[in-house]
N, C-alpha and C positions, 0 to 999 in steps of 0.2 A: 926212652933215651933222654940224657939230659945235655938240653942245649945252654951254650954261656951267652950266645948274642943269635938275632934274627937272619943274619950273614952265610950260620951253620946248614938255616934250614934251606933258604932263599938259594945257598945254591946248590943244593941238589934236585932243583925244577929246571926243568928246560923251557922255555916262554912256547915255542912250536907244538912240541907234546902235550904242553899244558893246555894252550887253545884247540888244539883235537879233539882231547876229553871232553872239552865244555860242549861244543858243537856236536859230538857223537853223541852226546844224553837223548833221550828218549822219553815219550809219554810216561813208560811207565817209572821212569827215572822220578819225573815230577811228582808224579802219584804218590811215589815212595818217600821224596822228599817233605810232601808235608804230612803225611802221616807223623813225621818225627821232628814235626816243629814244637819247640821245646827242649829237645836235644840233636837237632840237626847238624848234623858231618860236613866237613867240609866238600865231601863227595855230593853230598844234597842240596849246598849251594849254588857248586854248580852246574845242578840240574835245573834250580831256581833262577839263573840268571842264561842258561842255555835257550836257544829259538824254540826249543822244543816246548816250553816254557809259554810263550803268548800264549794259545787258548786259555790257559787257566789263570787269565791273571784277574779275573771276575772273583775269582777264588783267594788267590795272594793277597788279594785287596779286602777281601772280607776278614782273612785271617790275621795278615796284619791290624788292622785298625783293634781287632779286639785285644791281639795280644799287648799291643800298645796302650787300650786304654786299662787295662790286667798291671802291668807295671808302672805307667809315669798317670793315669786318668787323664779328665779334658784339662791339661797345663799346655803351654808353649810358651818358652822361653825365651824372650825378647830383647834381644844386644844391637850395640852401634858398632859400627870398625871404626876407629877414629885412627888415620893415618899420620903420622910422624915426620915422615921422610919419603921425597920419591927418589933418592941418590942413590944410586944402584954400580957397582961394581962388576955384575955378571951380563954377558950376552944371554939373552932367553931369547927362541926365536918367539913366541907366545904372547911378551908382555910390553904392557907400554910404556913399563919403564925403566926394559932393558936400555943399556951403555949406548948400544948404535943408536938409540930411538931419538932423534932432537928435540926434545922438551927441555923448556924451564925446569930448575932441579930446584929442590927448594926444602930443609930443615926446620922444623917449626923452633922457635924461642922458649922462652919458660914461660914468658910472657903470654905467646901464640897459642901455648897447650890449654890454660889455662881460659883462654877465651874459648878455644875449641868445647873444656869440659864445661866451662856454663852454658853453652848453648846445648848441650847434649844432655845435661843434667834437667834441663828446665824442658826438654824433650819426655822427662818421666825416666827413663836410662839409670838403671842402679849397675849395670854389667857392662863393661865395654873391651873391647879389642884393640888392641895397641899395632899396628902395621908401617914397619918400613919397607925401604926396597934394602938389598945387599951388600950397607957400602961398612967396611969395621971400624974404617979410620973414621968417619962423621959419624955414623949412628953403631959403635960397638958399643959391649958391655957399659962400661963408664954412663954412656948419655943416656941408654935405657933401662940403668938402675936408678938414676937421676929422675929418670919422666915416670917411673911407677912410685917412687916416693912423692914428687911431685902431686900427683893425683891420687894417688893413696885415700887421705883423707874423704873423697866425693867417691867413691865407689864400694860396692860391699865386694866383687869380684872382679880383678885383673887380670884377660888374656893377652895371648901376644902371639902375633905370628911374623917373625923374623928370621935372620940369617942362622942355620945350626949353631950350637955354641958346644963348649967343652962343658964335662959336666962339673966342673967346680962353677965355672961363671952359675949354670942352672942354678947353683947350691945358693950364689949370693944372689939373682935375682926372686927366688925362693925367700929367701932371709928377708929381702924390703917389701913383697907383697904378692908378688907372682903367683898366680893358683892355675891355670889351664896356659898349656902351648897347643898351636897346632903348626902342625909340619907336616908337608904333603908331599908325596914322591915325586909324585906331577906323573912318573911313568915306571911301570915295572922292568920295562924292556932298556935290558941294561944299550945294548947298540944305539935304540933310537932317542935315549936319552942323553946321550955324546951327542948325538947331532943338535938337539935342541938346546943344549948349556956346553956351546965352545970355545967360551972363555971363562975365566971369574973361579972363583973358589966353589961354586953350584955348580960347579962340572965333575968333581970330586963325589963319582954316584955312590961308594962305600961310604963313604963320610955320613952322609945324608940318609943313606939306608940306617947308619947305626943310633941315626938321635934319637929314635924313639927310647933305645936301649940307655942310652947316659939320660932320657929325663926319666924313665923308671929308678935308674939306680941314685939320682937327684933325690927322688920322692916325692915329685910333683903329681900335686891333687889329678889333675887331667892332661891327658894324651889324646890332642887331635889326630886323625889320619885321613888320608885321601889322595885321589889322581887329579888331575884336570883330566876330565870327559870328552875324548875330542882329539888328542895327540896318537895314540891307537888303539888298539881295537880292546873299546870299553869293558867288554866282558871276562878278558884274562887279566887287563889291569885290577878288574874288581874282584877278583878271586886271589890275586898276589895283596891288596888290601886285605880281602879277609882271613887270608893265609897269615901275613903279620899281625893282624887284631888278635886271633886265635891263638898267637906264640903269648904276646903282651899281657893279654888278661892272665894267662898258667904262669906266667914269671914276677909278675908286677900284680898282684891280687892285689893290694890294698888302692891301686891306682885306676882312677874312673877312665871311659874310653867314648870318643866322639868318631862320625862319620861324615865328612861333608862331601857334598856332589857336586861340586865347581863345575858348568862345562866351556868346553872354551868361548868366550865373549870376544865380540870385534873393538879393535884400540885402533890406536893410530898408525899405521904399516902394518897392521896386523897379520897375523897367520891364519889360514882358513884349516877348519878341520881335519884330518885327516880320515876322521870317523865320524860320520852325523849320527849323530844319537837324537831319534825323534823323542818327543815326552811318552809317548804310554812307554819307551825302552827305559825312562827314566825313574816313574812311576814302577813298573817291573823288579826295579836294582833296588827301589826303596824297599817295597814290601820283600823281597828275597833278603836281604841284612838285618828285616827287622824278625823272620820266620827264624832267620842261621841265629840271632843273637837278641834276647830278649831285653837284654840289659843296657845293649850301647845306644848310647845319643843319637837320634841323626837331626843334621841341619840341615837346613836351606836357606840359601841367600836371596839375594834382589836381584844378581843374576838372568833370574828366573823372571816371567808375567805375571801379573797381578791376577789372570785367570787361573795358572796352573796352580799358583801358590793355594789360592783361595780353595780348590779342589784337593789339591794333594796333600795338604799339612796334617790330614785326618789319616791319613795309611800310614803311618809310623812315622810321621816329623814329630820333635820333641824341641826345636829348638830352630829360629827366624829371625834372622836381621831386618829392619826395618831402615829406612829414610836413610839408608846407608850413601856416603858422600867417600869416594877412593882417589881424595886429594887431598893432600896438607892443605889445613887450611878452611878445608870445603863449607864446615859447618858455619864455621863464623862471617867467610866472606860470602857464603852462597853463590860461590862461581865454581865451573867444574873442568879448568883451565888444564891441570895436568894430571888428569884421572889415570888409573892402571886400567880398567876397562869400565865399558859403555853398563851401567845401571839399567834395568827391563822393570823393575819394580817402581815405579818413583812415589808409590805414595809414601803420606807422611806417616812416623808412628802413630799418630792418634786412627790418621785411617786404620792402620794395619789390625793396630788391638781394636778397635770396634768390629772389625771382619773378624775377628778371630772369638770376641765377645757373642756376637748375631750368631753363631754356629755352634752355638753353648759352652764352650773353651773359656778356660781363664787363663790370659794372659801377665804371664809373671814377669817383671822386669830384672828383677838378681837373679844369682845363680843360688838357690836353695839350697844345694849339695853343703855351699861354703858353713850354715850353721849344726851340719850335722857329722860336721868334719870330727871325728873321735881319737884321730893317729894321735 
């Protein structure tokens, strides 16, 4: 059957029956599932991301790493987030710099950006990420076509993770240098997603559901996706991610596809989990996305401890922010005054890629994809 948008298929799952399934899997489910890594079903994922699922993750772990080093070898690709803006329009109960939150708000200058990219540049940084908070009228279209031609020049790839846009804006930020967005649901569960965005234009869950769809029809190089880990229960969110990954890549083939694992981090009034997600549950999710799909990206941020990082980037990561600062500002003034959340990672890139160097990896700083681009 042919679908027009991710909407079609999204809702014909029910979030309760769907986390049934995943919980009902069974040993021999798993069994079955990785016999057919390489062409695993989405019925095998989540057998892979089901409890039934720990004992063998001695085994995910093996099988991941190799079919990882099978498609991308020892690379890891290594980016900055250089944030923009924390001015935020939306309530998020999550972030630190949702509207209720009382912080300092603050818009970088041309000027600002500009100091942010030499310090980030002189860091080794060829790929970096562009991050506001929500707000249209200060940081819309207009100022973030402005700050990717701005910077254009210093970088060979430009991401951005911002407010959804329509897809003509996609089209012009595409036209001045744009190559990866990432847009993350934050949660599948349409209910608990009202409660968590009840104000702002990010309370509009169809809207947000359909961007992946308008930047496919953009024709943008890459398409982030992902939940925050944490809001509920991780394992149907990540099966509703891999549900959407699985529509993207059969609608949007000429378009690359990334995974990141955000779990929720403590800010200032923060929210506490709703769902603790230990790391081997985390380590689990990696190698299960990298068994379901041999092709996609997965990330990992600073988020995360310098121990787990240093361990885990070998089971299917492809791609690691470093010395990351989640403040306007951060890099130049090295204060970390009105962060979106708390950093677990704090080394610097030179440590990072040396930890990544010692464990035989080569650490790449652009995004490769950009000179093999042939559309």
């Amino acid at each position: 059957m042919q679908f027009n948008s991710f909407k079609e298929i999204f809702d014909q799952y029910n979030w309760a029956s769907t986390q049934a399934s995943i919980y009902d899997k069974t040993h021999a489910d798993v069994e079955q599932a990785l016999l057919n890594a390489g062409q695993a079903s989405l019925e095998d994922f989540k057998a892979l991301i089901s409890p039934a699922a720990a004992p063998f993750l001695e085994q995910m772990a093996q099988l991941s790493h190799q079919l990882t080093l099978k498609r991308f070898g020892k690379t890891i690709q290594l980016y900055a987030p250089m944030y923009l803006s924390n001015e935020c329009q939306n309530i998020c109960t999550y972030c630190g710099f949702s509207l209720t939150n009382k912080i300092p708000r603050k818009t970088l200058s041309d000027a600002e950006i500009l100091e942010e990219v030499k310090v980030i540049k002189s860091l080794g940084f060829d790929h970096i990420l562009l991050v506001t908070g929500e707000a249209n009228q200060t940081v819309g279209v207009d100022y973030i076509d402005h700050a990717i031609q701005l910077i254009r020049p210093y970088f060979s790839s430009i991401s951005m993770e911002v407010q959804p846009l329509d897809q003509p804006d996609y089209g012009q930020l595409i036209n001045s240098g744009l190559n990866t967005v990432l847009v993350y649901q934050e949660t599948y569960h349409k209910e608990a997603y009202k409660t968590h965005h009840p104000k702002g234009k990010k309370s509009n869950f169809d809207y947000r559901l359909a961007t992946p769809d308008r930047l496919g029809q953009a024709a943008i190089n890459k398409i982030g996706l992902g939940v925050l880990l944490g809001l509920e229960d991780w394992r149907t969110d990540s099966f509703f991610t891999a549900l959407h990954l699985a529509y993207l890549q059969k609608q949007y083939w000429k378009t690359k596809f990334s995974i990141s694992f955000p779990r929720l981090r403590p800010f200032s009034g923060g929210l506490a989990p709703k769902v603790d997600m230990s790391e081997r549950e985390l380590v689990q999710l990696i190698c299960a996305y990298r068994i379901f799909n041999e092709d996609v990206e997965l990330s990992l941020s600073t988020r995360e401890n310098e121990k787990f990082r240093d361990n885990a980037f070998k089971l299917g990561i492809t791609t690691m922010s470093a010395g990351s600062k989640t403040d306007p500002g951060g890099y130049a003034s090295g204060q970390e005054q009105l962060e979106q959340f708390e950093i677990s990672d704090e080394r610097s890139p030179k440590e990072v890629s040396q930890m990544i160097a010692a464990n035989g990896y080569e650490p790449v700083w652009k995004d490769w994809d950009v000179s093999y681009d042939v559309r």
